[in-house]
Phi, psi and omega in degrees: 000322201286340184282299178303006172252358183255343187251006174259351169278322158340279162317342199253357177263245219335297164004269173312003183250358179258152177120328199254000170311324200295313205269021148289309243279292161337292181301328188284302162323298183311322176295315177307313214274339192280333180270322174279320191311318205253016173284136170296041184192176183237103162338130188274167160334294181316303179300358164268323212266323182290313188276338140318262206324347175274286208306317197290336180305318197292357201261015192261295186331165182267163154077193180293353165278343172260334170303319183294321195293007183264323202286289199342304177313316202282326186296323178272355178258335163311290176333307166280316160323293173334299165297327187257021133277327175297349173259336210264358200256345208265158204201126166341094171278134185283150181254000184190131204325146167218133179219141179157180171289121170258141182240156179176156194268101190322113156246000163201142178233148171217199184231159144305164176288332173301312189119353153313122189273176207221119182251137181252134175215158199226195191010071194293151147227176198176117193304149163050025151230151171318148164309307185291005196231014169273131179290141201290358188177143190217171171231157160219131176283166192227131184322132170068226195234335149083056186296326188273004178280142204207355171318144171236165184280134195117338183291158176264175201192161171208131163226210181229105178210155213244140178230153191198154200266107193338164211263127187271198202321145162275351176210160165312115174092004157306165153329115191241088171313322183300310174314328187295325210274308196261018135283002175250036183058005205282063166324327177206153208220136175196194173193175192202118193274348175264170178285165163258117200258133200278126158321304172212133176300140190292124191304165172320084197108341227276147166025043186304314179301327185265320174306268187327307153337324190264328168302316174300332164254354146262016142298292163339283192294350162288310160304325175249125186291159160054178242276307196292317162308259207327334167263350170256356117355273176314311188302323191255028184209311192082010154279110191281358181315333192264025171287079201306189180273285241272319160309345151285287189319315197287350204263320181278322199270028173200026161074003186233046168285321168317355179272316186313301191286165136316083218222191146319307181288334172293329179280330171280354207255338174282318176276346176272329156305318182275332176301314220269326189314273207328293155352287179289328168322314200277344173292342198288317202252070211299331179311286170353297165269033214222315169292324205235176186248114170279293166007305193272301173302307190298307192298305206290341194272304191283338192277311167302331192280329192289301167346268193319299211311314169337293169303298120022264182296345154120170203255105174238129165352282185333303201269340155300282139010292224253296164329290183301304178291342157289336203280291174331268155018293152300301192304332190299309209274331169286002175236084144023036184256164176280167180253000156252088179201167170292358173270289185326332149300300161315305165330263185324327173280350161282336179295277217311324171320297157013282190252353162212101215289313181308324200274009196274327181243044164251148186319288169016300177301297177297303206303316204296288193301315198290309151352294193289325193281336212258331132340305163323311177290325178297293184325324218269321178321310196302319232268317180290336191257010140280331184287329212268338180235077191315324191308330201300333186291347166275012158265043177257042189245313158307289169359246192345327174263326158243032159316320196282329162321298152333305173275352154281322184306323182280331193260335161299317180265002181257315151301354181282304176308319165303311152328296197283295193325284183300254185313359172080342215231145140255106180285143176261332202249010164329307185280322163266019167275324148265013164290319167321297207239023171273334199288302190300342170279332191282305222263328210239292185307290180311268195298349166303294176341302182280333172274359181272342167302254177008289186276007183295297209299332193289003183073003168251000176326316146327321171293314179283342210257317118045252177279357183247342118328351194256335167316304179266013176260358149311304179285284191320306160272010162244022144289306181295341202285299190291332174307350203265001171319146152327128146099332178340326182213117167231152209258151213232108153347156170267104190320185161298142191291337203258341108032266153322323161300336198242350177291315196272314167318280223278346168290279199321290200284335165296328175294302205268003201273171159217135198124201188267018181253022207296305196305356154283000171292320196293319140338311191264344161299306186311334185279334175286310159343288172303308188283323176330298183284358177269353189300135188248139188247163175295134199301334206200122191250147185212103185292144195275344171264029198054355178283006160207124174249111224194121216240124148300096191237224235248303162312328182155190146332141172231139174259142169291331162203155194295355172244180171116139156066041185298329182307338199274296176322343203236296164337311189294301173317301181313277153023284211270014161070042171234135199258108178210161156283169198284311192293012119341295195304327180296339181255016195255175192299134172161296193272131156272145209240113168145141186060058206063006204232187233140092204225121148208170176308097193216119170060062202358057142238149173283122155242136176272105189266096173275061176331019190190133181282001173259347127289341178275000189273344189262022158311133152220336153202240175252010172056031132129013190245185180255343158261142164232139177214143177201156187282348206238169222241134191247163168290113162359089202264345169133226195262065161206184188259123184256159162192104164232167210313349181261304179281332149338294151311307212275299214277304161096183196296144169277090172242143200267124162246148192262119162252176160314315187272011187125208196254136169221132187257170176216116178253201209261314208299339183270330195272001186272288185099224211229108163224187197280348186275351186271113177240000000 
């Protein structure tokens, strides 16, 4: 009796749950593909093969025994998608530091996080390895601001440049650039102090849609000068080169980096400008709108456009994204669907898996749907709560002024988490920093933007360019204004892997679920919360090339010396949620210091840092400590634990965590395992 009273209450919650189905589909897939990503090991064949065939098995019974086996199902075909993307992406990786002439073709230029440019090349050559073992694409940063460069993509180019096989985690269970390197095809990362001389000139056609990108942004930036070219550029090309570093900054430490990437909002603020255009055109000609769904033609209209725009910003995860869920959208108004809902969502973020499996743990990603849904959610309230209170409408006057509040705030608490995670930094000035400068994004750029593109070939383009410059320069100055705020930022640790995951469950099921058990989500976001503030960061950091070592103390993080390892040295801060420089940290109380060397106390045990290649070359044995680290390969020093440039290598960054049992080290080579990005 008792069973049959647990699968007929069973039945009657799935029950309540149909109509409402669709947008698990994401979420189911997205876990599969989130499990295979973050597995240590490389699933065998068989093991792709067990897990179709169980899961399609659970799916044969009726009734609430079939729902589950439909979850299952999609969760092992996420799992497997994953994998025949992760094969289907590999490409030839350098096994080892290379310096010498690269010749190769521009297919992108961008900036560095310095503000440096970055030539991305495909039909690579490299002196003295075999044609199969070149990696099919490398970046290379280029010296300086390189103001004379003038390539455009398709020219072939040659230098002299030191190149290395993307670099993994800077600590166990960091950010892992290799995974990152080989779904975007990348085999190799280097830079270069000579110029790059161009070989060949771009064949006819050869990357013409990108060739027109780059024209199209030094133009842009010619007419418009200074920091406001260079962000409206980026908005209508998506080339970020004319960004200064300190205009990045204000723009991330006030929330409004997102006007900047190539994102959702430029493409709905673009299909939408051309929707309402198109609309009205056809409203003009009254026979016209009288025959035809001007609705329908403007959507037939706007769906090709946001395409070019596609093409245009170049095809990036983001702008991928960004397309589809407008497309998705479009496609709702051309079948008489709402163009907004949570199934339309649900598409779109199953298109974008789909087709790139790897994107379930890029923020981008996590921030855009978590935007859209929460956004969704607003709408659908606003939209029940005029039903249920007809009166309310003659305050819809009020509404319209505070809506666009409303709508940073609900897109501000829905991204704030993912946010803090990935960059570490919180803005307190979010919210009127984009109440500020969205209305200007809405009203002035996009559409200026989009006819001076449009009005470029008529010789007036320049006049909308204009007015859409008087636009970002509006934006620009309530980036700097409000970052320069008190308090504008504060910095947030990096959680736990599991943290975001159980954040993202129990928010998704208060949304998506329906009835009272929606409110059982809300607990386990309070346990995510909660494990956030217990993440304990490492007691004790080791740089995978041994050139920076660096102890948790009473003050903050401490360095052994102010330079060295910096990309890692600037992870390790951020991590630990602190805005300081490494040479700050270097100067706070800990390390003893002198004649190369470097000791302090961590967990009782001693460590040594030989910080100079002329003490690790006078080693001779461990000097009295238990640890030893040097940037330079050491002799056999006795009864301590060494990691000098040969086990390093070997090991990858070092982290000491305090346990009941001591100091326990971990390094990224145990905590990674063995996968196809792992060489």
């Amino acid at each position: 009796m008792r069973g049959a009273a647990f699968r007929d209450a069973l039945a009657r919650v799935i029950d309540e749950q149909r109509g409402s189905l669709l947008p698990w589909v994401p979420v189911l897939l997205g876990a599969g593909m989130a499990i295979w990503l973050a597995l240590p090991f490389e699933p065998p064949v068989a093991l792709y093969a067990a897990c179709l065939l169980g899961a399609g098995a659970l799916c044969v019974p009726r009734g609430a025994a079939r729902m589950f086996g439909v979850a299952v199902l999609l969760l092992a075909l996420g799992f497997a998608l994953a994998g025949v993307r992760g094969h289907l992406v590999a490409a030839p990786v350098l096994t080892r530091d290379y310096y010498g002439p690269v010749m190769g073709r521009i297919i992108d230029i961008d900036a560095n996080q310095a503000g440096a440019m970055r030539l991305t090349l495909d039909n690579v050559v490299l002196d003295r390895i075999a044609p199969q073992d070149v990696p099919a694409q490398v970046r290379i940063s280029l010296a300086g601001r390189q103001g004379f460069f003038q390539q455009t993509p398709g020219t072939v180019v040659m230098m002299t440049a030191r190149l290395t096989p993307p670099n993994g985690p800077p600590e166990p269970h960091g950010f892992d650039f290799r995974r990152y390197a080989w779904f975007e095809g990348l085999g190799a990362v280097g830079s270069t102090q000579t110029p790059a001389v161009t070989a060949y000139p771009p064949q006819d056609g050869a990357l013409l849609i990108e060739r027109v990108r780059m024209i199209l942004s030094g133009a842009i930036r010619a007419h418009v000068a200074g920091d406001a070219g260079g962000f409206l550029a980026a908005v209508l090309t998506g080339d970020r080169q004319g960004l200064s570093p300190e205009v990045n900054q204000w723009m991330r430490d006030t929330s409004l980096y997102h006007l900047v990437s190539i994102s959702g909002v430029h493409m709905a603020l673009l299909a939408a400008f051309v929707f309402a255009l198109v609309r009205g055109a056809v409203a003009l000609v009254p026979p016209l709108a009288l025959r035809v769904s001007s609705k329908k033609i403007a959507a037939a209209v706007a769906l090709p456009v946001a395409a070019f725009y596609l093409a245009l910003a170049g095809r990036d995860i983001a702008t991928e994204r960004a397309f589809i869920t407008v497309a998705v959208s479009l496609g709702a108004v051309l079948i008489d669907r709402r163009a907004i809902s949570l199934n339309t969502v649900a598409i779109a973020a199953t298109l974008v898996l789909l087709m790139r499996p790897e994107a379930v743990l890029n923020a981008g990603f996590q921030m855009s749907f978590a935007a859209v849904v929460g956004l969704v959610v607003l709408f659908d309230a606003l939209r029940h709560t005029q039903h249920r209170w007809p009166g309310l409408r003659r305050w819809r006057a009020m509404g319209w002024v505070l809506l666009p509040a409303a709508v940073s705030l609900v897109a501000g608490v829905a991204t704030a988490p993912y946010a803090a995670a990935s960059f570490n930094r919180i803005s307190h000035y979010s919210l009127p920093a984009n109440m500020l400068a969205e209305a200007a994004m809405s009203f002035l750029v996009m559409p200026a933007g989009v006819l001076a593109l449009v009005l470029w070939p008529l010789g007036v383009g320049p006049v909308a360019l204009w007015v859409a410059a008087q636009g970002t320069r509006w934006i620009l100055w309530v980036a700097a204004w409000i970052a320069s705020w008190p308090f504008a930022v504060s910095a947030v640790q990096t959680p736990q892997p599991a943290v975001l995951p159980l954040m993202t469950l129990g928010g998704l099921f208060v949304i998506l679920w329906r009835g009272w058990g929606r409110w059982l989500g809300l607990p386990v976001v309070a346990a995510a919360l909660v494990l956030w503030g217990l993440t304990a960061r490492p007691a004790l950091l080791i740089a995978g090339d041994g050139a920076a070592v660096a102890v948790l103390g009473a003050e903050g993080r401490v360095f052994s010396k102010p330079r060295g390892a910096g990309y890692a040295a600037a992870n390790w801060l951020r991590s630990d949620g602190e805005i300081i420089s490494q040479a700050d940290a270097a100067a706070r109380v800990g390390w003893v210091v002198g004649d190369g060397r470097a000791t302090i106390v961590v967990a009782g045990q001693r460590v040594l840092h030989l910080t100079t290649a002329v003490a690790a070359r006078a080693a001779q044995d461990c000097g009295g400590a238990d640890i030893v680290v040097a940037a330079h390969d050491l002799p056999p020093l006795g009864d301590c634990t060494v990691f000098d440039k040969t086990v390093l290598r070997a090991s990858g960054a070092v982290a000491g965590i305090i346990t009941n049992a001591g100091l326990r080290l971990d390094t990224v080579e145990a905590t990674s395992g063995r996968r196809l990005w792992i060489r």
